[in-house]
C-alpha positions as CSV (number, residue, x, y, z in Angstrom):
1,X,0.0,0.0,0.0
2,X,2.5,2.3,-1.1
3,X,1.9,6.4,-0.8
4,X,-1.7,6.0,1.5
5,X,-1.1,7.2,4.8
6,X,-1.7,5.0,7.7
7,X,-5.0,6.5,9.3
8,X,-6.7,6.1,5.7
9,X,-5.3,2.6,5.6
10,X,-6.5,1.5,9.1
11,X,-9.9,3.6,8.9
12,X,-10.5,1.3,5.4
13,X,-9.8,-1.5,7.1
14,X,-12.0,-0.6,10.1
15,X,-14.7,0.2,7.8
16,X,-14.4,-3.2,5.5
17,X,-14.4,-5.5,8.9
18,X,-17.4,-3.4,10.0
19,X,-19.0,-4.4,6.7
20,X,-18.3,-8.1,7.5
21,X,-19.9,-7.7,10.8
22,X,-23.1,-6.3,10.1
23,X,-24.7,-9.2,7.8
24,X,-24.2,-12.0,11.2
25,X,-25.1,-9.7,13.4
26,X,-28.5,-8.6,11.1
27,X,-29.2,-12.1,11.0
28,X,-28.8,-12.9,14.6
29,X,-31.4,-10.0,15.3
30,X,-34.0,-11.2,13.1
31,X,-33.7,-14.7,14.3
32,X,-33.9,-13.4,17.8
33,X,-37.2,-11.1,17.0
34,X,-38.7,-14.4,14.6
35,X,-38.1,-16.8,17.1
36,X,-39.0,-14.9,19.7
37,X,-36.5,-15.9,22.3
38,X,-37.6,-14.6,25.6
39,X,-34.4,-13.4,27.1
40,X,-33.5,-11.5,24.3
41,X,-36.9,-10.3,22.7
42,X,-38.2,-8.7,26.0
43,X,-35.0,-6.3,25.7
44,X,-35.0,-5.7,21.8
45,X,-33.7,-2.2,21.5
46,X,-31.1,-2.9,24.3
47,X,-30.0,-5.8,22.6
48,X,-29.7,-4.4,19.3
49,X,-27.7,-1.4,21.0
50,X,-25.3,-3.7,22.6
51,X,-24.8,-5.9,19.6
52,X,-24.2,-2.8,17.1
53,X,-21.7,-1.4,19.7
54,X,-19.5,-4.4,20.4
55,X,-18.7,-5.0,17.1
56,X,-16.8,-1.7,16.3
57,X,-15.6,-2.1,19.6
58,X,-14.1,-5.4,19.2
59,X,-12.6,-4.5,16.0
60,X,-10.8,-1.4,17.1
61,X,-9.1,-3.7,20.0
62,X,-8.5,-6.1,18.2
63,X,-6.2,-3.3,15.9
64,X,-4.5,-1.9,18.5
65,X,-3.3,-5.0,20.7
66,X,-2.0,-5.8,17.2
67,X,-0.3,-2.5,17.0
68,X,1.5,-3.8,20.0
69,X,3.2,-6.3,18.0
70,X,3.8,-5.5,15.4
71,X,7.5,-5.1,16.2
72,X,8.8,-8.2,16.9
């Protein structure tokens, strides 16, 4: 990736793996309103708010512990 800085780099990255999360975690909340899982369903809008949040969360920890590394 020669002449793109790194924060365009990382921030396309960021965005692609976000992209990659959203179909699963689409699915998962239509399976959990069509099924009607009790647990879950009685919460909806919390769950949904948890679920879109971890995702970008996850992602951007996952880039930075790796940033840790990456001289070996």
């Amino acid at each position: 990736m020669c002449g793109v800085n790194s924060f365009a780099y990382y921030f396309g990255l960021f965005f692609g793996d976000l992209l990659l999360y959203l179909p699963p975690i689409g699915m998962m909340v239509a399976l959990v309103k069509a099924a009607e899982i009790k647990p879950y369903s009685n919460v909806l809008p919390d769950f949904m708010l948890l679920a879109a949040g971890f995702g970008p969360c996850l992602i951007a920890f996952t880039y930075l512990v790796a940033h840790l590394y990456k001289k070996s």
